[in-house]
N, CA, C and O atoms as a Tinker XYZ file with bonds, in Angstrom:
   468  protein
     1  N    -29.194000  -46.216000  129.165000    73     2
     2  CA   -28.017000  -45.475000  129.627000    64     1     3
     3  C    -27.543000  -44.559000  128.503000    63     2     4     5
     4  O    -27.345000  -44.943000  127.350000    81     3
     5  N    -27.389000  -43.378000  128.921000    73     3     6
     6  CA   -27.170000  -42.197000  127.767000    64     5     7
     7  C    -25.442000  -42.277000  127.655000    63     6     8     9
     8  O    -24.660000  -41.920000  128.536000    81     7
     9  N    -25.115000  -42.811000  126.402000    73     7    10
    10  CA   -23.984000  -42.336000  126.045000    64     9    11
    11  C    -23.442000  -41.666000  125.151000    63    10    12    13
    12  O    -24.320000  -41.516000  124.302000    81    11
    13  N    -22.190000  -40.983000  124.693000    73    11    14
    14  CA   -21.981000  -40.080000  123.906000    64    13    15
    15  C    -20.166000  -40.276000  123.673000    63    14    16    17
    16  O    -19.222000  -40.284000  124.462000    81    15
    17  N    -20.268000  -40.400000  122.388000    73    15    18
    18  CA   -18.995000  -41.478000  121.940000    64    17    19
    19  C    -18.173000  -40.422000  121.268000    63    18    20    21
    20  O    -18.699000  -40.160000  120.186000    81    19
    21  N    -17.267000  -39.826000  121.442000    73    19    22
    22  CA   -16.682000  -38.066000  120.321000    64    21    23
    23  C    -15.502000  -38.930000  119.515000    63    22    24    25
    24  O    -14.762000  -39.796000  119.982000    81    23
    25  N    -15.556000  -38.514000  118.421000    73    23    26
    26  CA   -14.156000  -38.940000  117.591000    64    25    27
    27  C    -13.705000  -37.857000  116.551000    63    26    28    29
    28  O    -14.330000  -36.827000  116.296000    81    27
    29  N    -12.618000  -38.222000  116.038000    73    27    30
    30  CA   -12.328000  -37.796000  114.813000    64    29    31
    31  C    -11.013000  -36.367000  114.967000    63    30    32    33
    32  O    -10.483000  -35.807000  114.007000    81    31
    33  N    -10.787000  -36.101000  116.276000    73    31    34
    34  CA    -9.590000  -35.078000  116.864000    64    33    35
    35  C     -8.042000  -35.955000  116.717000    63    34    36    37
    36  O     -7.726000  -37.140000  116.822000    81    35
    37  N     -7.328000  -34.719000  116.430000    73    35    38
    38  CA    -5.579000  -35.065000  116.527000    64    37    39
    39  C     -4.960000  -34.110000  116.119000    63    38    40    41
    40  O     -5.474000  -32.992000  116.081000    81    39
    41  N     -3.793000  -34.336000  115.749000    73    39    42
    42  CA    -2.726000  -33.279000  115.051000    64    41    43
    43  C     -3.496000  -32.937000  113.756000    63    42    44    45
    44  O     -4.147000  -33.758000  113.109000    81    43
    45  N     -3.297000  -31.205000  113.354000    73    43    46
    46  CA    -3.362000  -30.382000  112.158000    64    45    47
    47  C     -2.509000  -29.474000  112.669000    63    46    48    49
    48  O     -2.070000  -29.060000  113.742000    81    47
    49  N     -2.419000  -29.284000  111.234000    73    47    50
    50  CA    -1.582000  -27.791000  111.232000    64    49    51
    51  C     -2.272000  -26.436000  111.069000    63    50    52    53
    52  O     -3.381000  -26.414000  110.536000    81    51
    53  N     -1.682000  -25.275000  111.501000    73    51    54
    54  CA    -2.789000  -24.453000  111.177000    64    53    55
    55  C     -3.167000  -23.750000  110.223000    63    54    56    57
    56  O     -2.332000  -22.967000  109.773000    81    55
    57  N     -4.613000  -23.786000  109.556000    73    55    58
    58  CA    -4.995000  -23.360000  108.709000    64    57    59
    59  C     -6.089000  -24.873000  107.801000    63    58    60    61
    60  O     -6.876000  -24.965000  106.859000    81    59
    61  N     -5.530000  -25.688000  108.727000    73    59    62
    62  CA    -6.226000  -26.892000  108.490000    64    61    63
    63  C     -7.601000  -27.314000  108.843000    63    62    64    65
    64  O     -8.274000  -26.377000  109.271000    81    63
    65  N     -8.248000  -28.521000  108.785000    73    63    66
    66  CA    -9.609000  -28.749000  108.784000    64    65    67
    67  C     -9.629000  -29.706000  109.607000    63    66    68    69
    68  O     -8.606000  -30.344000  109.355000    81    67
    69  N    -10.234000  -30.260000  110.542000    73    67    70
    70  CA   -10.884000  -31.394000  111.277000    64    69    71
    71  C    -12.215000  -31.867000  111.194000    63    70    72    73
    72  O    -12.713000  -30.746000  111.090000    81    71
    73  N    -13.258000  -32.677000  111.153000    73    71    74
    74  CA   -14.330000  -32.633000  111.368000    64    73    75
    75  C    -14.980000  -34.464000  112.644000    63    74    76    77
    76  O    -15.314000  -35.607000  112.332000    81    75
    77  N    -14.882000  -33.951000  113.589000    73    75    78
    78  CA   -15.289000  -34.405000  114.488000    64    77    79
    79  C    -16.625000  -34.619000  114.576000    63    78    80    81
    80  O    -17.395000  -33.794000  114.086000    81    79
    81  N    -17.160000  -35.925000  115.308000    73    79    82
    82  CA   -18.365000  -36.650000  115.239000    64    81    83
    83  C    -18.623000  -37.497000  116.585000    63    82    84    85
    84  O    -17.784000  -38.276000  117.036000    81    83
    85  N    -20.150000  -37.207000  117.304000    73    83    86
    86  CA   -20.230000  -37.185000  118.060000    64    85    87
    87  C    -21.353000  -38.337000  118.265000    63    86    88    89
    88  O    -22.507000  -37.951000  118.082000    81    87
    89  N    -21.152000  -39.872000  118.667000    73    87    90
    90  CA   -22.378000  -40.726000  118.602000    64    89    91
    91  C    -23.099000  -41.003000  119.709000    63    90    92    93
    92  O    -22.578000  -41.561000  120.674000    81    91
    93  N    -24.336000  -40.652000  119.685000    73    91    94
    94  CA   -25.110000  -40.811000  120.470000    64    93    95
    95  C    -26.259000  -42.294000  120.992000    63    94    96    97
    96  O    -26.717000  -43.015000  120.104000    81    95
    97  N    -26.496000  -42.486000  122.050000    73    95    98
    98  CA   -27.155000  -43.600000  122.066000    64    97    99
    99  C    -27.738000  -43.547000  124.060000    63    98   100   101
   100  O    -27.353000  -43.101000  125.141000    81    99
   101  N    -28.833000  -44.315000  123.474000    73    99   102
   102  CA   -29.713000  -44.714000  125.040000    64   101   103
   103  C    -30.982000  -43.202000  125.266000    63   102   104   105
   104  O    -31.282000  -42.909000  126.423000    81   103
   105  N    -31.509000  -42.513000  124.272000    73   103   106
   106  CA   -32.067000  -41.793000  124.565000    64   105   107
   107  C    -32.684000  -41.671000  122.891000    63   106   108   109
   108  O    -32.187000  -42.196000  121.894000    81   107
   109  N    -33.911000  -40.807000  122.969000    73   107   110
   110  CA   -34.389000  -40.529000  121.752000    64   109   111
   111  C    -34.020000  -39.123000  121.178000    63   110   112   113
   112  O    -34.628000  -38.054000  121.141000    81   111
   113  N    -32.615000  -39.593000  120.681000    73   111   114
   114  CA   -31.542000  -38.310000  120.025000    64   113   115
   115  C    -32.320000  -37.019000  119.112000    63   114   116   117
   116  O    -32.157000  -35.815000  119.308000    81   115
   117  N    -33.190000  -37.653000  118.083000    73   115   118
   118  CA   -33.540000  -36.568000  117.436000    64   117   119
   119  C    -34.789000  -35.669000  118.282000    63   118   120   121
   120  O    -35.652000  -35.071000  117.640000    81   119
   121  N    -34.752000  -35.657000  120.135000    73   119   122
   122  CA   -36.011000  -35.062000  120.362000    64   121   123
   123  C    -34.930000  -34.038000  121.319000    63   122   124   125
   124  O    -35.426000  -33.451000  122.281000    81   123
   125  N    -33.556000  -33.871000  121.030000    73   123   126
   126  CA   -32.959000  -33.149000  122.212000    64   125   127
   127  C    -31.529000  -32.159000  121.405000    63   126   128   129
   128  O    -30.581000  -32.676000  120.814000    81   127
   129  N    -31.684000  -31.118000  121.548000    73   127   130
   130  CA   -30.405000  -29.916000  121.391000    64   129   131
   131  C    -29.196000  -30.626000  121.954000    63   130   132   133
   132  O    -29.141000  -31.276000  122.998000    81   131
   133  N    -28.079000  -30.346000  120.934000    73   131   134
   134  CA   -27.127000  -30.975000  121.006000    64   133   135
   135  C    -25.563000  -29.876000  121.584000    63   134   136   137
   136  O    -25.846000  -28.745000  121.980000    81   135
   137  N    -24.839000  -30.074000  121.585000    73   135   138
   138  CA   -23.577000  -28.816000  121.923000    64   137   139
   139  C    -22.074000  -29.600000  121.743000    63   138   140   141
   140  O    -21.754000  -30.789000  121.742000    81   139
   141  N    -21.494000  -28.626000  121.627000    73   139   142
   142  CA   -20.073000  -28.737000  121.429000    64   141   143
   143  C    -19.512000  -28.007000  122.234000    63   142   144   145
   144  O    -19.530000  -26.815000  121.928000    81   143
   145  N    -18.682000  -28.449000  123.776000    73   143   146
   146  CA   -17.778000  -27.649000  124.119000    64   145   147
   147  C    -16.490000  -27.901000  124.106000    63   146   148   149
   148  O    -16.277000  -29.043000  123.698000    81   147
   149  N    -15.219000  -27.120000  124.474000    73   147   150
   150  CA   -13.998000  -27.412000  124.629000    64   149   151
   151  C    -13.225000  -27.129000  125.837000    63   150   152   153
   152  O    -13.805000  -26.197000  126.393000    81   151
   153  N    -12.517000  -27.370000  126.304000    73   151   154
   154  CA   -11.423000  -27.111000  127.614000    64   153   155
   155  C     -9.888000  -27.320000  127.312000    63   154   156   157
   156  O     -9.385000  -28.281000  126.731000    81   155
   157  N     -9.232000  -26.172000  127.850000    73   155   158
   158  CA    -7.861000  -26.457000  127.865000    64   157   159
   159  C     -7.476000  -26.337000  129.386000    63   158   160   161
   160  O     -8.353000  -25.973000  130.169000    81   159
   161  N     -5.755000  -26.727000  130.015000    73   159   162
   162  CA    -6.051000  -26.957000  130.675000    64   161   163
   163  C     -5.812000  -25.640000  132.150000    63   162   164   165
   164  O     -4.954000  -24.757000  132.156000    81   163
   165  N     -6.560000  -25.830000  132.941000    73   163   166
   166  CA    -6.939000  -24.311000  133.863000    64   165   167
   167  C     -7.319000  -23.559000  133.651000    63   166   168   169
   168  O     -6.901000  -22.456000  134.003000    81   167
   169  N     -8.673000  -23.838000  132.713000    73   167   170
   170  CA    -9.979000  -22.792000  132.499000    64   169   171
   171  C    -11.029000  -23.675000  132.439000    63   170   172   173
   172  O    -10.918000  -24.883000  132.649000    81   171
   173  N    -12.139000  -23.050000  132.132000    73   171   174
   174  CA   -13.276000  -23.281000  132.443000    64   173   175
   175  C    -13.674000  -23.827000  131.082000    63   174   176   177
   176  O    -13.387000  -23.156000  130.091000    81   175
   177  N    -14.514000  -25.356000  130.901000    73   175   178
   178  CA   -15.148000  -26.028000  129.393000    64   177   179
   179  C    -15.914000  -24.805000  128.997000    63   178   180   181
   180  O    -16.679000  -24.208000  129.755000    81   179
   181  N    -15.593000  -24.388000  127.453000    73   179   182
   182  CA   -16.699000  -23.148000  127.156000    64   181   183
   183  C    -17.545000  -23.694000  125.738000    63   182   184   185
   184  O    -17.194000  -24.582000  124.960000    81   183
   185  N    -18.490000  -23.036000  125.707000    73   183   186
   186  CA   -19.488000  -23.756000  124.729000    64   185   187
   187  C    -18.994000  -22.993000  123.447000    63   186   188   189
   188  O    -18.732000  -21.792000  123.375000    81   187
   189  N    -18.891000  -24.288000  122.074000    73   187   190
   190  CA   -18.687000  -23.989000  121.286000    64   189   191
   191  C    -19.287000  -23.819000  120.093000    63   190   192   193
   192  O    -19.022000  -23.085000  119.141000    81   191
   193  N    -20.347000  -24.806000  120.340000    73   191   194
   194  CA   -21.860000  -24.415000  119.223000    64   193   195
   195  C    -22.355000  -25.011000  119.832000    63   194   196   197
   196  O    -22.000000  -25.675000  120.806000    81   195
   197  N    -23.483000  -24.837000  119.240000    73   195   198
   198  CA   -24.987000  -26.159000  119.742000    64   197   199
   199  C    -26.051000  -25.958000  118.613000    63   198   200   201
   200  O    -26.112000  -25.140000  117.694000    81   199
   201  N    -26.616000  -26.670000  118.879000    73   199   202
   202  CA   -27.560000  -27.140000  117.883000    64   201   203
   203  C    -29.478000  -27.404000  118.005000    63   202   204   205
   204  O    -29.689000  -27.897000  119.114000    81   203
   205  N    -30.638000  -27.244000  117.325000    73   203   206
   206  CA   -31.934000  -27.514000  118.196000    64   205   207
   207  C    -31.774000  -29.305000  118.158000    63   206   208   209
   208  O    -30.869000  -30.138000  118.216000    81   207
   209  N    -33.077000  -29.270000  118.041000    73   207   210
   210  CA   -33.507000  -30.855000  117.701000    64   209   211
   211  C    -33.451000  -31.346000  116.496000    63   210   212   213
   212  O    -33.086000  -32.463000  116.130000    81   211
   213  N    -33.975000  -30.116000  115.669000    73   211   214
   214  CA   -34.323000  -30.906000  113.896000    64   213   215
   215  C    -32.729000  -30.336000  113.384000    63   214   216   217
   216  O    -32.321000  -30.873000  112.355000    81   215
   217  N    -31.908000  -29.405000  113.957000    73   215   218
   218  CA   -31.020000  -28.830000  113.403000    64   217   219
   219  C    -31.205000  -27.588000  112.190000    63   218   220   221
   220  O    -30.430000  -27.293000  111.281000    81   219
   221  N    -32.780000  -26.883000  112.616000    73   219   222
   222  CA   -33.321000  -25.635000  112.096000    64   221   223
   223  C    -32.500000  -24.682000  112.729000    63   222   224   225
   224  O    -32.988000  -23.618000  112.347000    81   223
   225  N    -31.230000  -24.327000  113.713000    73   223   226
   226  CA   -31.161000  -23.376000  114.692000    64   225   227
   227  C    -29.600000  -23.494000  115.129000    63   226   228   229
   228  O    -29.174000  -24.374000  115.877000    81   227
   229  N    -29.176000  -22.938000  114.810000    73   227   230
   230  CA   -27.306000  -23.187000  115.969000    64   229   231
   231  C    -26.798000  -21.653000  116.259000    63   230   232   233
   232  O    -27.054000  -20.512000  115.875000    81   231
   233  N    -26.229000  -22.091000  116.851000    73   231   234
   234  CA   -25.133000  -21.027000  117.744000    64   233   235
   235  C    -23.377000  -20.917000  117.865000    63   234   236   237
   236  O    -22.771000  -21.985000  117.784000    81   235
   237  N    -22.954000  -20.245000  117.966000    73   235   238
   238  CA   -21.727000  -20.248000  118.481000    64   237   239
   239  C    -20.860000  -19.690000  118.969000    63   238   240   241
   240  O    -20.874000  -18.468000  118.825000    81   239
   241  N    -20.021000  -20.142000  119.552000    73   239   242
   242  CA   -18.887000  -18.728000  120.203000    64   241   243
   243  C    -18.337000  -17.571000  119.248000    63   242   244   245
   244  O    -17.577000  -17.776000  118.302000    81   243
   245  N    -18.669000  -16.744000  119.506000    73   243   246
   246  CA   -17.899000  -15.595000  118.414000    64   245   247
   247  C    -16.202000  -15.733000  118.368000    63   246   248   249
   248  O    -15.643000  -14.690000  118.027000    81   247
   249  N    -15.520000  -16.616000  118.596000    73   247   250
   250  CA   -14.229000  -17.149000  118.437000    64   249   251
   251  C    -14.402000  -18.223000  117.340000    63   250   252   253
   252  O    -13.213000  -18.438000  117.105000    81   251
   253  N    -14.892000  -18.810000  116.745000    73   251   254
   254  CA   -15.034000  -19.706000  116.013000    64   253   255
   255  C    -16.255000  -19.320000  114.874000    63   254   256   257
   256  O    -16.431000  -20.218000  114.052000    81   255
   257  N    -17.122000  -18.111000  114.710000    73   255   258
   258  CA   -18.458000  -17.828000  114.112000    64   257   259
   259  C    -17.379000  -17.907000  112.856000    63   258   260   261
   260  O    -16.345000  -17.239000  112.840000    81   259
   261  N    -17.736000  -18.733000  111.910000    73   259   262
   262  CA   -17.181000  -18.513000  109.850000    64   261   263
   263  C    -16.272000  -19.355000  109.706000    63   262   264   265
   264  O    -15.656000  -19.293000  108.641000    81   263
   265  N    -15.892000  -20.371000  110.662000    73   263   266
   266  CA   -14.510000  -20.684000  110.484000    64   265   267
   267  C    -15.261000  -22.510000  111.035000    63   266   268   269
   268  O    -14.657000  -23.477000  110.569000    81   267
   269  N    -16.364000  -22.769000  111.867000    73   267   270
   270  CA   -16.976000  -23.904000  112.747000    64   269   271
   271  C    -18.269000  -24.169000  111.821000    63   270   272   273
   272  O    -18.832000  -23.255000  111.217000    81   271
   273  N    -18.739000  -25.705000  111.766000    73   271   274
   274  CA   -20.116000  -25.782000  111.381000    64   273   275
   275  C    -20.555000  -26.541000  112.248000    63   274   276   277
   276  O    -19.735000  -27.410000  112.544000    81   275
   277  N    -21.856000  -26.616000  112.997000    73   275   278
   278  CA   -22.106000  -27.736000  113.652000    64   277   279
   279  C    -23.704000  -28.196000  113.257000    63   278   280   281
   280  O    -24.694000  -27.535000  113.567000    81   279
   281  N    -23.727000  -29.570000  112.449000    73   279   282
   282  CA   -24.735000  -30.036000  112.506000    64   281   283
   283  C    -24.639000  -31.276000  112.682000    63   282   284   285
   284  O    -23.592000  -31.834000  113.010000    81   283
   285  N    -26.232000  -32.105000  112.390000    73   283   286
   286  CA   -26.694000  -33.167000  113.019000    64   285   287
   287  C    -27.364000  -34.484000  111.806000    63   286   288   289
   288  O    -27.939000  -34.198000  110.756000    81   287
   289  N    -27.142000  -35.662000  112.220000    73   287   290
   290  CA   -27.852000  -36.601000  111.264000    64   289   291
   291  C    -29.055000  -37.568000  112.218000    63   290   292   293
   292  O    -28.432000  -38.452000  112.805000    81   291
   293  N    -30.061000  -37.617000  112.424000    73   291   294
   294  CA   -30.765000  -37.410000  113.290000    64   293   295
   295  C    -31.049000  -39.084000  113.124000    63   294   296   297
   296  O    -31.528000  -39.761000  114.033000    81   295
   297  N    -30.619000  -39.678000  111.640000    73   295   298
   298  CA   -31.248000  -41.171000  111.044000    64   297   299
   299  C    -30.099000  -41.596000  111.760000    63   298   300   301
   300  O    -30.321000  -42.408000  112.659000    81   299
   301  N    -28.455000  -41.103000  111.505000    73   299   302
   302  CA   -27.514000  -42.137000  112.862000    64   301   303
   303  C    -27.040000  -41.493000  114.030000    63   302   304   305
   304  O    -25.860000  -41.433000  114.375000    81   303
   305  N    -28.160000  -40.944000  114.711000    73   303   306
   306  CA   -28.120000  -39.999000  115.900000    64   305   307
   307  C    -27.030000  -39.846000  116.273000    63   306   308   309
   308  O    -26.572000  -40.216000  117.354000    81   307
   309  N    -26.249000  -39.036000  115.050000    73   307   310
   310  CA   -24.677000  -38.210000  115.399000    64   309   311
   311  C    -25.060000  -36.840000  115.299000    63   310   312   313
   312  O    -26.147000  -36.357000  114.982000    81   311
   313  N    -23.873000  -36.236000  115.658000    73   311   314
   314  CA   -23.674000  -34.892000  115.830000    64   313   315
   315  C    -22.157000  -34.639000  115.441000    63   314   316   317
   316  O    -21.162000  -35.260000  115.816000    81   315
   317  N    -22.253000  -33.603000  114.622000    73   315   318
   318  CA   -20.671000  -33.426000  113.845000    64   317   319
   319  C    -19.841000  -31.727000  114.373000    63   318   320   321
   320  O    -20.345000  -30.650000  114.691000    81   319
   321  N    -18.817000  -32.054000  114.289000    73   319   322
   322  CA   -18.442000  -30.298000  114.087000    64   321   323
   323  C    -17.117000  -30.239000  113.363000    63   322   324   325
   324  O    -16.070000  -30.850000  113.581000    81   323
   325  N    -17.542000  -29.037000  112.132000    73   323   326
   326  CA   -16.477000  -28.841000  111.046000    64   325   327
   327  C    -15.851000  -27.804000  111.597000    63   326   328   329
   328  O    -16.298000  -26.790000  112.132000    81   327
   329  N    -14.637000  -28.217000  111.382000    73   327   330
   330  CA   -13.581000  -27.425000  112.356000    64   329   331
   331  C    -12.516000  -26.711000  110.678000    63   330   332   333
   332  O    -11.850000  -27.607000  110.159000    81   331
   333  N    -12.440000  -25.806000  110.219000    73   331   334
   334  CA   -11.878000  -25.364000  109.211000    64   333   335
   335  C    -11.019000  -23.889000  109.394000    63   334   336   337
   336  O    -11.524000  -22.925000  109.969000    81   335
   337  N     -9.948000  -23.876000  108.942000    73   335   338
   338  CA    -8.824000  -22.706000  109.278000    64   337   339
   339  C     -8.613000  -22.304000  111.066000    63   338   340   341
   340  O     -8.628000  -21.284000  111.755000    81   339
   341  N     -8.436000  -23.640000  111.256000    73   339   342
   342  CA    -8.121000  -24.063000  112.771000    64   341   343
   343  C     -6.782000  -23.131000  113.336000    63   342   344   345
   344  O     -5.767000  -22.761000  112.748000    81   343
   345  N     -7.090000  -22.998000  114.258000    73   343   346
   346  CA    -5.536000  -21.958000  114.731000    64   345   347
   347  C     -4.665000  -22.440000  115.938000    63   346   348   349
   348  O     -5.358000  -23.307000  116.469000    81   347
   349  N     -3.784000  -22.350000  116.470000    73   347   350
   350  CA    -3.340000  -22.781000  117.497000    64   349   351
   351  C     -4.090000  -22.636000  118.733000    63   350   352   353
   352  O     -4.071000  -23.576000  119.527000    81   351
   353  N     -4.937000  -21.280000  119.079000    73   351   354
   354  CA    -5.851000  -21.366000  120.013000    64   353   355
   355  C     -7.035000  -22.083000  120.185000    63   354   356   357
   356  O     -7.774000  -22.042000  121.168000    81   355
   357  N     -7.171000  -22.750000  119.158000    73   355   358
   358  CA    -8.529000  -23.841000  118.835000    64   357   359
   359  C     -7.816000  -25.340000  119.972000    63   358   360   361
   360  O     -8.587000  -26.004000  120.664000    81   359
   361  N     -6.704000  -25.539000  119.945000    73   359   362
   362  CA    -6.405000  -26.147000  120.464000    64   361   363
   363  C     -6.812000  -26.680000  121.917000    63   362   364   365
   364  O     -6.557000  -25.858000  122.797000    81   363
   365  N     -7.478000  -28.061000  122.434000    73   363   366
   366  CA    -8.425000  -28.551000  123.282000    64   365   367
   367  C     -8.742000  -29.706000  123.340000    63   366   368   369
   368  O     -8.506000  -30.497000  122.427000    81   367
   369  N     -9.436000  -30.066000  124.605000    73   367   370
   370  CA   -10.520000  -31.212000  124.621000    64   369   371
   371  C    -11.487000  -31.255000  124.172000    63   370   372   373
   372  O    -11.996000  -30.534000  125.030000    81   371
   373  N    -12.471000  -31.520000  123.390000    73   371   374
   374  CA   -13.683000  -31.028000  122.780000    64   373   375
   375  C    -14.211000  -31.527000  122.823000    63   374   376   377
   376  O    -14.178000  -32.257000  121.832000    81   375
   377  N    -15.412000  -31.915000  123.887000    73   375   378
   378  CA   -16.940000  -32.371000  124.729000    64   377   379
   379  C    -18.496000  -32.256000  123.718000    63   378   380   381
   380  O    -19.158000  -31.320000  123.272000    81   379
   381  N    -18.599000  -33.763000  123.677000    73   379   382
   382  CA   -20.257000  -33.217000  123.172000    64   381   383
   383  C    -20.880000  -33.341000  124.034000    63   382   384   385
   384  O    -20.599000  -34.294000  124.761000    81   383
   385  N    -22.040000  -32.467000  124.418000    73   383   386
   386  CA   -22.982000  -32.492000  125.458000    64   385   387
   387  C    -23.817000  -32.532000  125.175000    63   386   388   389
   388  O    -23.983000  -32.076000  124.043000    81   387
   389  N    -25.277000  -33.180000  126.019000    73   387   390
   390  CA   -26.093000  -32.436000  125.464000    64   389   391
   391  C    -27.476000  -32.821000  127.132000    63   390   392   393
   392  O    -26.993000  -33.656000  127.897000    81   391
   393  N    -28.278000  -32.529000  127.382000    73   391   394
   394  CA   -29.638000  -32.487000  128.310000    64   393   395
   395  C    -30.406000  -33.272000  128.130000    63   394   396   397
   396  O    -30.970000  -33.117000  127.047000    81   395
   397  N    -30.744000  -34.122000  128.705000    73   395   398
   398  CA   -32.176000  -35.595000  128.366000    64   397   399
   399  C    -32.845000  -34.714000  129.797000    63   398   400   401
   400  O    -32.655000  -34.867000  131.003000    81   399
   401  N    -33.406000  -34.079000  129.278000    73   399   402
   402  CA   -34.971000  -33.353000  130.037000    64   401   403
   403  C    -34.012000  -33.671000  131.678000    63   402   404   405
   404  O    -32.917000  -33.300000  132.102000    81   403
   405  N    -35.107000  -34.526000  132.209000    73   403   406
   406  CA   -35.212000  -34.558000  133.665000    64   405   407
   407  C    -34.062000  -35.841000  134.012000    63   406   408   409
   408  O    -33.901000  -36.193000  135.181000    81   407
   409  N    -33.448000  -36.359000  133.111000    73   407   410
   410  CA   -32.756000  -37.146000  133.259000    64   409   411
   411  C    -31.082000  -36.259000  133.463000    63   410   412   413
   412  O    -30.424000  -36.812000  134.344000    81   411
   413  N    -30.640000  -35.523000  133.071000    73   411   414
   414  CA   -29.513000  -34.906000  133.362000    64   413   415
   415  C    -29.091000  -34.654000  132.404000    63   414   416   417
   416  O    -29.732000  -34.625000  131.353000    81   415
   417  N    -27.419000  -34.309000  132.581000    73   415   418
   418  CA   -26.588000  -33.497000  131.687000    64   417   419
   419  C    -25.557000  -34.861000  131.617000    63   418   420   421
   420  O    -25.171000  -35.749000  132.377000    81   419
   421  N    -25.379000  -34.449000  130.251000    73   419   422
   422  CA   -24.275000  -35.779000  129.830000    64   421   423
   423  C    -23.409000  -35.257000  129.019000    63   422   424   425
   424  O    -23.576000  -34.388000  128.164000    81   423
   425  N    -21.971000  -36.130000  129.485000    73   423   426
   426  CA   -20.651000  -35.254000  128.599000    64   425   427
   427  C    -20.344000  -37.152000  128.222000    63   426   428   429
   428  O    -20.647000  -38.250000  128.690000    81   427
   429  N    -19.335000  -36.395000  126.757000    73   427   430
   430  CA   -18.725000  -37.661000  126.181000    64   429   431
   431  C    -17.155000  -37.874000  126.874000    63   430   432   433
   432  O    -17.004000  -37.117000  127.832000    81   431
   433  N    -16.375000  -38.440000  126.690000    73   431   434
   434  CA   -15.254000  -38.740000  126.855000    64   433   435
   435  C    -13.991000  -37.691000  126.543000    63   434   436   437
   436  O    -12.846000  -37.733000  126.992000    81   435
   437  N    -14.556000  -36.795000  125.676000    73   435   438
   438  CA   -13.713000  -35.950000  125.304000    64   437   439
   439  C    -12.473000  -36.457000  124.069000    63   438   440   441
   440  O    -11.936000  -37.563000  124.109000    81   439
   441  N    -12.205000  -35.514000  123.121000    73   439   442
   442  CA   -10.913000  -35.719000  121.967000    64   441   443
   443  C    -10.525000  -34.998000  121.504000    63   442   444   445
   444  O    -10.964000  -34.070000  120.825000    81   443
   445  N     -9.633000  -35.307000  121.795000    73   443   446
   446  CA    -8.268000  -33.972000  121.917000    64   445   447
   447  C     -8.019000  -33.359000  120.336000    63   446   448   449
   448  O     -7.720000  -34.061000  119.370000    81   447
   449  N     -8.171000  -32.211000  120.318000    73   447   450
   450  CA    -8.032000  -31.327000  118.926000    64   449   451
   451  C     -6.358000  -30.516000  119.091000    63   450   452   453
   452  O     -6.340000  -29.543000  119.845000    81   451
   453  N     -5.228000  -30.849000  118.516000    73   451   454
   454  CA    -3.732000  -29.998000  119.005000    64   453   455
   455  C     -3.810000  -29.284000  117.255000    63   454   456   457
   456  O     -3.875000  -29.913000  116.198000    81   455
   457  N     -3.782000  -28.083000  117.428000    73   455   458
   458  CA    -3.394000  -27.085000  116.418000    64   457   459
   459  C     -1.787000  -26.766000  116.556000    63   458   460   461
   460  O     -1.440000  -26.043000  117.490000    81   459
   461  N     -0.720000  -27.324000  115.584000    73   459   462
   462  CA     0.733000  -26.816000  115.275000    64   461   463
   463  C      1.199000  -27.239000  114.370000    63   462   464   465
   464  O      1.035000  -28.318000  113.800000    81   463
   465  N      1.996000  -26.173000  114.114000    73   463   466
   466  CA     3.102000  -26.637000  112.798000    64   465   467
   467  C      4.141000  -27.184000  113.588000    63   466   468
   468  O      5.149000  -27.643000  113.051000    81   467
């Protein structure tokens, strides 16, 4: 059973740092691209990085490109995202996702990131 465990979100202020961590289990983690999305509420979850398999490769929303890091530890099949000079619009639910081939799409529980002074 594929699960996906997110932690490490709460109150900052802005200009502050978070770094959120994403644990994975029930699948063979280091053979699958990983992602980070977020949702606030009455819009649509939008993707916020992602990642390959070995973590040679990422992406991200041009709202977050210099300011987000997202990588991977493949030995405790986590997935992290450095959240640094955070702003009030960063503010969200923030979803790790990620694709097990033919098996489906899997979201974690979600954890809440609030940007304010």
């Amino acid at each position: 059973q594929v699960q996906l465990v997110e932690s490490g979100g709460g109150l900052v202020q802005p200009g502050g740092s978070l770094r959120l961590a994403c644990a994975a289990a029930g699948f063979t983690f280091r053979r699958y691209a990983m992602s980070w999305y977020r949702q606030t509420p009455g819009k649509e979850r939008e993707l916020v990085a992602a990642i390959t398999s070995t973590g040679g490769n990422t992406n991200y929303a041009d709202s977050v490109k210099g300011r987000f890091t997202i990588s991977r530890d493949n030995a405790k099949n986590t997935v992290y995202l450095q959240m640094n000079s955070l702003k009030p619009e960063d503010t969200a639910v923030y979803y790790c996702n990620t694709k097990v081939g033919s098996r489906g799409n899997y979201w974690g529980q979600g954890t809440q990131v609030t940007v304010s002074s």
